[in-house]
N, CA, C and O atoms as CSV, one atom per row, in Angstrom:
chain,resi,resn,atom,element,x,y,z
A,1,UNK,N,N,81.746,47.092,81.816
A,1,UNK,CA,C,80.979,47.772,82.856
A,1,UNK,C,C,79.510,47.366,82.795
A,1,UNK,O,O,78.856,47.249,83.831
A,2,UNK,N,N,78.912,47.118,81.415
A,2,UNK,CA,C,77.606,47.453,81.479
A,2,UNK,C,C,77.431,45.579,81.891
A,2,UNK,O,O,76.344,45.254,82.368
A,3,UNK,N,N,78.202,44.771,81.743
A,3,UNK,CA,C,77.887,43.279,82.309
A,3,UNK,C,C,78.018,43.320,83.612
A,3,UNK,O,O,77.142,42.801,84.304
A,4,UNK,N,N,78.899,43.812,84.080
A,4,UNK,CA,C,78.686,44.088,85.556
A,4,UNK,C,C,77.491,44.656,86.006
A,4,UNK,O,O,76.836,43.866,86.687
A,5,UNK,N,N,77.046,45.622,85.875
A,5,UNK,CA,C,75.373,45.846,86.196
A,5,UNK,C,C,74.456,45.010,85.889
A,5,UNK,O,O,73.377,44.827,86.453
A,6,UNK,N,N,74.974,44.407,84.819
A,6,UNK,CA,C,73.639,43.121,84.572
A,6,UNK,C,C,73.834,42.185,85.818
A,6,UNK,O,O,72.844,42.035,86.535
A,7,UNK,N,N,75.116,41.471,86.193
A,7,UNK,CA,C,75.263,40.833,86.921
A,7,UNK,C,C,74.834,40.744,88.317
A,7,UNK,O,O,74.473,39.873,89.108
A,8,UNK,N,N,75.088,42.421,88.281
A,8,UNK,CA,C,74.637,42.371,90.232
A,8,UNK,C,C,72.676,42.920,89.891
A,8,UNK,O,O,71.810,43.004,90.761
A,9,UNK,N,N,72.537,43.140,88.700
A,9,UNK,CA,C,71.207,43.139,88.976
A,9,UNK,C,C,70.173,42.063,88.639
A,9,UNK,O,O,68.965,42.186,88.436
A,10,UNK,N,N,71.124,40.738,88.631
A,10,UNK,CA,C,70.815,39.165,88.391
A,10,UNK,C,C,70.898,38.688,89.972
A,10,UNK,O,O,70.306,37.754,90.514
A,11,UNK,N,N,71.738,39.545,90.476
A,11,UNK,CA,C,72.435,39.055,91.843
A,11,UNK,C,C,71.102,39.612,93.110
A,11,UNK,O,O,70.797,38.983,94.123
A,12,UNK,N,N,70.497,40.955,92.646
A,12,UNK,CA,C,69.432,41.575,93.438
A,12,UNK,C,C,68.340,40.911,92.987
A,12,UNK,O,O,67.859,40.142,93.820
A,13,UNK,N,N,67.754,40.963,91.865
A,13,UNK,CA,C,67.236,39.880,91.734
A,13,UNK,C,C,66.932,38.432,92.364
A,13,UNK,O,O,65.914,38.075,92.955
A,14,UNK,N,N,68.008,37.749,92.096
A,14,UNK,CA,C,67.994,36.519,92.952
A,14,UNK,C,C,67.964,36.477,94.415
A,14,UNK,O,O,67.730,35.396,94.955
A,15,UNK,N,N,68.216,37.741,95.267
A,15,UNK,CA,C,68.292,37.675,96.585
A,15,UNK,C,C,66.751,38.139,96.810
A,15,UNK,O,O,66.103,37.608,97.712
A,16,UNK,N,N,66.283,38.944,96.138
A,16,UNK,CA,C,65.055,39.446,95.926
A,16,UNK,C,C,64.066,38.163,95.917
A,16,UNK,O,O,63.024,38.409,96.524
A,17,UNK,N,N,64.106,37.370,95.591
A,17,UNK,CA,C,63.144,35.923,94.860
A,17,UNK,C,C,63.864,34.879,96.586
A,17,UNK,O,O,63.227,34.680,97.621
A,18,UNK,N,N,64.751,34.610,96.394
A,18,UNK,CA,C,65.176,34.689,97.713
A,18,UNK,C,C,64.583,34.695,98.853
A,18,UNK,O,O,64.158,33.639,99.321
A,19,UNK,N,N,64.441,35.918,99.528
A,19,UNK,CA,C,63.579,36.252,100.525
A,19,UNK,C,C,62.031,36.076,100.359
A,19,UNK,O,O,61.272,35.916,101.315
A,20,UNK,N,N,61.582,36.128,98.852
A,20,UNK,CA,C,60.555,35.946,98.798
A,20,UNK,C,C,59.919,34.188,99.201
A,20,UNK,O,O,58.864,33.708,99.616
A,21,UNK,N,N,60.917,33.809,98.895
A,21,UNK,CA,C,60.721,31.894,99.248
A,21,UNK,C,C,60.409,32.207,100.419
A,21,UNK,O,O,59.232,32.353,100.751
A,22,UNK,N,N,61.841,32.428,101.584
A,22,UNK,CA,C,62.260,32.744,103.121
A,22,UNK,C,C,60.773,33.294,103.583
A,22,UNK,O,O,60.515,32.995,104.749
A,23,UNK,N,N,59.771,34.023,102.913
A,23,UNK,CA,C,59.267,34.683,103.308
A,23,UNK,C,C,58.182,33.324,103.741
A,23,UNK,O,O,58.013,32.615,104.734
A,24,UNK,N,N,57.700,33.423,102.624
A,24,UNK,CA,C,56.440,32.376,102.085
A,24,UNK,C,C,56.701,30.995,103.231
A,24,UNK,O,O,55.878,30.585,104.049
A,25,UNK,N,N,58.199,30.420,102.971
A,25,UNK,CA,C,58.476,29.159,103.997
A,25,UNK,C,C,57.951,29.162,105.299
A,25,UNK,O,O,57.266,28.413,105.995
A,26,UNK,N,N,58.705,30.663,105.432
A,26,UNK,CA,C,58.431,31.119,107.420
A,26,UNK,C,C,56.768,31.585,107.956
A,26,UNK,O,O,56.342,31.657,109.108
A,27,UNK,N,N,56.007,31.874,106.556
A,27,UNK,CA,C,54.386,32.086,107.013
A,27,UNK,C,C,53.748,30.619,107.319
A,27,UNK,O,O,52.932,30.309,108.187
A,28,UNK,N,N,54.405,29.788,106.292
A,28,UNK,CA,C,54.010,28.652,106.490
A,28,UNK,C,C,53.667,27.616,107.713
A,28,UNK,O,O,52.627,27.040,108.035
A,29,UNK,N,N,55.397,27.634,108.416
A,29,UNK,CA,C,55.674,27.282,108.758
A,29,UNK,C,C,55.224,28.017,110.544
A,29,UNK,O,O,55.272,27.551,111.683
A,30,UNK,N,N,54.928,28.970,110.126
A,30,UNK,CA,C,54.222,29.820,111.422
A,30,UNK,C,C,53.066,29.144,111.501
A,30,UNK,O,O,52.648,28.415,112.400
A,31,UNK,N,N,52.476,29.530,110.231
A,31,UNK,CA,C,50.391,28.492,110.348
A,31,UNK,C,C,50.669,27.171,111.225
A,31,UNK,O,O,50.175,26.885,112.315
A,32,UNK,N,N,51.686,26.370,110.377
A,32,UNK,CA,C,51.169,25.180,111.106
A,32,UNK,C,C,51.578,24.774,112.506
A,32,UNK,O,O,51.106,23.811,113.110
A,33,UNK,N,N,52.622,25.713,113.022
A,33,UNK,CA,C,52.747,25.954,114.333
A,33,UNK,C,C,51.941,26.336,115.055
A,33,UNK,O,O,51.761,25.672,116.076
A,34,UNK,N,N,51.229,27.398,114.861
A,34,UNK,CA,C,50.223,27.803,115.537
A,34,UNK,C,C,48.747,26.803,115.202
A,34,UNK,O,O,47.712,27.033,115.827
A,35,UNK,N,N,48.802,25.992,114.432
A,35,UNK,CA,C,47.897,24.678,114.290
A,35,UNK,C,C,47.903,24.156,115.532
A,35,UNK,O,O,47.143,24.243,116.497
A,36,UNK,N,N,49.353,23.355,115.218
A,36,UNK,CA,C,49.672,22.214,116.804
A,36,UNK,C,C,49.502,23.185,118.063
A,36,UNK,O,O,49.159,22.467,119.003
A,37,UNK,N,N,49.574,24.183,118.372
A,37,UNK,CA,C,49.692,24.931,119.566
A,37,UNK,C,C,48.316,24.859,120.114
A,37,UNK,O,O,48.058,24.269,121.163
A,38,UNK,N,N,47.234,25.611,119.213
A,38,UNK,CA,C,45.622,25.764,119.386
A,38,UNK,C,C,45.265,23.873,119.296
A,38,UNK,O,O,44.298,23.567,119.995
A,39,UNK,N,N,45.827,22.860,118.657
A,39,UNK,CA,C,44.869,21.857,118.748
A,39,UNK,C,C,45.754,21.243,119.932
A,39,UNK,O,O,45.393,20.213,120.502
């Protein structure tokens, strides 16, 4: 039982870090859109 909680809280974790990429990629990727748009 108690590896199973480790597991899915390896699993939240990783989805957690995850979105945090997704996050960071998509701000990025917004800036330099809105770069080419304004120039």
């Amino acid at each position: 039982m108690k590896k199973a909680l480790i597991a899915i809280g390896d699993f939240e974790s990783g989805k957690n870090l995850i979105s945090q990429i997704l996050d960071f990629f998509f701000d990025w990727v917004t800036e330099i859109h809105l770069l080419y748009v304004i120039d």
